[in-house]
C-alpha positions in Angstrom: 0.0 0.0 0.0 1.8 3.5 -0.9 1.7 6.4 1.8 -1.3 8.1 0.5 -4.0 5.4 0.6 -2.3 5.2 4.3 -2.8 8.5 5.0 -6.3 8.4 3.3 -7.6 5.3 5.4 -6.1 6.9 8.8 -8.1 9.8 7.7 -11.2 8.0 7.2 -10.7 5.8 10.5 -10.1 8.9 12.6 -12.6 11.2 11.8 -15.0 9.4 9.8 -16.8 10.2 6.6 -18.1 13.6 7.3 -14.4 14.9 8.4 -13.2 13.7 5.3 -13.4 16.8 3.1 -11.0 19.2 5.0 -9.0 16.7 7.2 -8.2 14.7 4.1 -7.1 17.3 2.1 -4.7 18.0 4.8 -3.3 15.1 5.4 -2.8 14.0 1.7 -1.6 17.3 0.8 2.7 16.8 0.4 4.4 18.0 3.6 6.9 21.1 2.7 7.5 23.9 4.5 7.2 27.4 3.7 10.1 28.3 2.9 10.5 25.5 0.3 7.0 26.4 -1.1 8.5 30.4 -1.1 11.5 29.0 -3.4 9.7 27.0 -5.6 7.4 29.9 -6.3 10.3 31.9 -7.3 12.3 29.6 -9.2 8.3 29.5 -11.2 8.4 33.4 -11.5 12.2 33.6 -12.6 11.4 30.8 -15.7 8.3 32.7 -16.9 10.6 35.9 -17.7 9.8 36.8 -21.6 13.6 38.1 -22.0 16.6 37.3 -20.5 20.2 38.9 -20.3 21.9 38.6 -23.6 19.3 37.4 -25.6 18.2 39.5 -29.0 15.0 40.9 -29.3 13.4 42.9 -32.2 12.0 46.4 -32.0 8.4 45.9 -33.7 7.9 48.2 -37.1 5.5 50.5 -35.8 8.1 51.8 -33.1 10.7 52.1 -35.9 9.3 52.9 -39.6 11.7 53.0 -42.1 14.6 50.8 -40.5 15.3 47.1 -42.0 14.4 44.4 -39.2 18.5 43.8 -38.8 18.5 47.4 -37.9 15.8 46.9 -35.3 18.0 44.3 -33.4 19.4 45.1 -29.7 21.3 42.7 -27.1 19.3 42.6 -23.3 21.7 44.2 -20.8 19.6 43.7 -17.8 16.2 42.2 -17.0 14.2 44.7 -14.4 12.3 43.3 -11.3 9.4 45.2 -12.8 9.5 42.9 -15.7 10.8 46.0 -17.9 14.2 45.6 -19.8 17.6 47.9 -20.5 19.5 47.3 -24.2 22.8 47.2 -24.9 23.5 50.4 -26.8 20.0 52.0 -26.6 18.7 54.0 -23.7 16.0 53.7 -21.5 13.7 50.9 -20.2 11.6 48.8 -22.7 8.9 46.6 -21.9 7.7 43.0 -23.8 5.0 44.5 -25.7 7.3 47.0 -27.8 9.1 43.7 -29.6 8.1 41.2 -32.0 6.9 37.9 -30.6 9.2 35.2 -30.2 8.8 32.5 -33.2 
């Protein structure tokens, strides 16, 4: 028998059918503290960023009219808590709906 149909009969023995709901859930839920849950919800938020340092991203052609796509072309210096960016060689901070989607 694995460890939560144990926990899940102890459960039902314990507090019978009607305490099943909440008690349950408790008990089968995996033990892991808060600080562990804390981590794991940041190493979540750090792989959803849309850019990352380094990586190229294209100006759309609205922004720029009249430069060639390889002209529209900049290098991430920095990724901003905010979610906002800062280029390599062109100021100020930029945010992900000023470039072209990612193919």
């Amino acid at each position: 028998m694995n460890k939560r149909t144990k926990r899940l009969l102890l459960a039902t023995a314990a507090l019978g059918l009607g305490g099943l709901g909440a008690a349950g859930t408790f008990l089968l839920r995996k033990k892991e503290g808060r600080v562990q849950r804390k981590a794991r919800a940041r190493r979540a938020k750090v792989m959803d960023q849309w850019a990352r340092p380094g990586m190229r991203v294209t100006f759309r052609a609205e922004l720029m009219p009249g430069r060639d796509s390889s002209e529209r072309v900049f290098r991430v210096a920095e990724v901003l808590p905010s979610g906002r960016i800062r280029l390599e060689g062109f100021a100020g901070e930029h945010m992900e709906k000023e470039f072209e989607a990612l193919r």
